[in-house]
N, C-alpha and C positions, 0 to 999 in steps of 0.2 A: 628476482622475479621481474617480469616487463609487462608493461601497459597490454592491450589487446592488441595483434597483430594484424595485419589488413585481411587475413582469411578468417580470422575469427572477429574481428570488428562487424564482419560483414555477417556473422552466422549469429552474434548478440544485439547490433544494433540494423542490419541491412545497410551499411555504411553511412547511417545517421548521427553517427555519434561527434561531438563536436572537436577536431584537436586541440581546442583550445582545455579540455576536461580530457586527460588521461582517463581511462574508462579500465576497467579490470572484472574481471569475477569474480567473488568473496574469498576466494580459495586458493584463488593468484596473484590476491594483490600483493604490494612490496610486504616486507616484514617490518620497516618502519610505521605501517598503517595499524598493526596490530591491536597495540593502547586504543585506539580511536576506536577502532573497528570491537572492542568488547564494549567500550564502553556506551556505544551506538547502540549493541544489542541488546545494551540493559536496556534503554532508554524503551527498544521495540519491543524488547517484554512486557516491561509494565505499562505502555498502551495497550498493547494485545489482548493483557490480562486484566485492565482496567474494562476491557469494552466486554470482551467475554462475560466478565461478571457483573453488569448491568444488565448486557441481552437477557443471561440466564434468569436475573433477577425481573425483570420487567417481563422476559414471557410469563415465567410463573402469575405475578402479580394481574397482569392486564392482557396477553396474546400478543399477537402480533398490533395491534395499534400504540401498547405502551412501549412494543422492543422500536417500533419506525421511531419513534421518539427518542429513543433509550441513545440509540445507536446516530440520530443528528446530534442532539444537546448534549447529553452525558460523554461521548466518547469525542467530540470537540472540546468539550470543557477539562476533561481527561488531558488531551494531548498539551493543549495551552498551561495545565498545570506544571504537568510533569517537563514540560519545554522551560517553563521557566523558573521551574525548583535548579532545573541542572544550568541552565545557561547557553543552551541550545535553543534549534529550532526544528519540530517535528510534528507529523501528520501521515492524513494517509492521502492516497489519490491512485487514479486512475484515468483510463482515457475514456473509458463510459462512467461516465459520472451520473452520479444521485443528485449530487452535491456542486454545484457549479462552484462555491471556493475551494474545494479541494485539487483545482488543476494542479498539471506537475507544473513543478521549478523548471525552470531553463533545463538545469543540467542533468534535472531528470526525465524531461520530456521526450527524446529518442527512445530510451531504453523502455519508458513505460506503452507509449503506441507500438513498440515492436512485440512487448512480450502480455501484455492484457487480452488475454483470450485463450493464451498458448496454456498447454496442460504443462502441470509443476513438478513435475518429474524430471529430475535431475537438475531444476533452478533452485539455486541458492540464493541469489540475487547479487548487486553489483555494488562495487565502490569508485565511487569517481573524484580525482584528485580536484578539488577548488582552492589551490595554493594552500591556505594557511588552515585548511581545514577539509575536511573529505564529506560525500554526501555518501549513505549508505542506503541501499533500497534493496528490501526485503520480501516476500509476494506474500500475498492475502488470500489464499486460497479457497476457493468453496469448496464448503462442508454441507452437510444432511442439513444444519441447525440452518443454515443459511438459505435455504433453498426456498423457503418459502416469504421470503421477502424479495432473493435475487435468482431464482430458478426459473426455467421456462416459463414463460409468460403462461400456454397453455396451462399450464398445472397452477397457475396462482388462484387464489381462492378470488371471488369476484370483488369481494369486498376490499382485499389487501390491493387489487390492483385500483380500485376506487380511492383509495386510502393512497397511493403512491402519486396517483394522479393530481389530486386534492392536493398532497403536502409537495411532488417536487415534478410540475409538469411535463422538465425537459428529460426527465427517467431514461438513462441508457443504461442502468447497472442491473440489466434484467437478460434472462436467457443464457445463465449461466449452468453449465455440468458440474458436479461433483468432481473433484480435481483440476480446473480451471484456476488460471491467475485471475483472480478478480479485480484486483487492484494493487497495492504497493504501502508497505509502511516506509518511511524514507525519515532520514536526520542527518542534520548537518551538524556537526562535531569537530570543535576546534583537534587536531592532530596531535599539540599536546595540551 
């Protein structure tokens, strides 16, 4: 299998992608990436599933002001866990950010300004070679559950936009559809 070719470099990154980072799609990378590439996935299941089940636990408990919390503190505290149980490094981000430490890495910063906004139909998401280790980015797509923290602004409740305001002034992770990439789970994972 081979890196992105310059027609489709251009159709995954708009020719932003750096040559210095071999860039691929989950699905074409080399088969040496493999090992990495599961083991990547565990890593973005269980943030995935770590964050899921604090939202769900926190709407229950509190609504939407204990999930705004749930979803900064617990699912940062989540990632940095599980990043440093395995020996990695992993999080999420985006190019509208909540969360101003969540900017992408270097080597994920193309791929995530090209594809944050675009519907998640048919993205898998991307592996990109960093020598002795690959970066793996995955989409975060919005759901129903999500919509009322990161849906059209229109539709938010007055108080949840108040509440967004209050906790993270510079708010671009709003005005998102139902199917949208909202953001990106991403980890760097030594290769072997």
């Amino acid at each position: 299998m081979m890196a992105i070719g310059p027609a489709l470099a251009t159709l995954f990154c708009i020719g932003m992608c750096s040559p210095e980072w071999p860039t691929y799609a989950v699905a074409d990378a080399p088969a040496e990436f493999r090992p990495a590439i599961q083991r990547g996935d565990l890593v973005i299941v269980s943030l995935q599933s770590a964050l899921l089940r604090e939202l769900r636990k926190a709407l229950g408990e509190g609504g939407i002001e204990r999930a705004l919390a749930a979803c900064h503190i617990d699912a940062a505290g989540a990632a940095f866990a599980i990043a440093r149980r395995e020996g990695i490094a992993a999080g999420r981000t985006s190019v509208r950010l909540r969360n101003p430490t969540n900017a992408p890495r270097p080597w994920a910063a193309a791929l995530v300004s090209t594809h944050t906004g675009s519907r998640q139909q048919g993205m898998d998401g991307f592996v990109v070679d960093l020598g002795d280790r690959i970066g793996l980015l995955r989409p975060i797509v919005e759901q129903p559950m999500c919509g009322a923290c990161h849906g059209p602004t229109s539709k938010l409740e007055a108080r949840t936009r108040q509440q967004l305001a209050d906790r993270y002034p510079a708010d671009r992770a709003v005005d998102f559809e139902d199917g949208d990439i909202r953001g990106w789970y991403w980890v760097e994972i030594p290769k072997r």
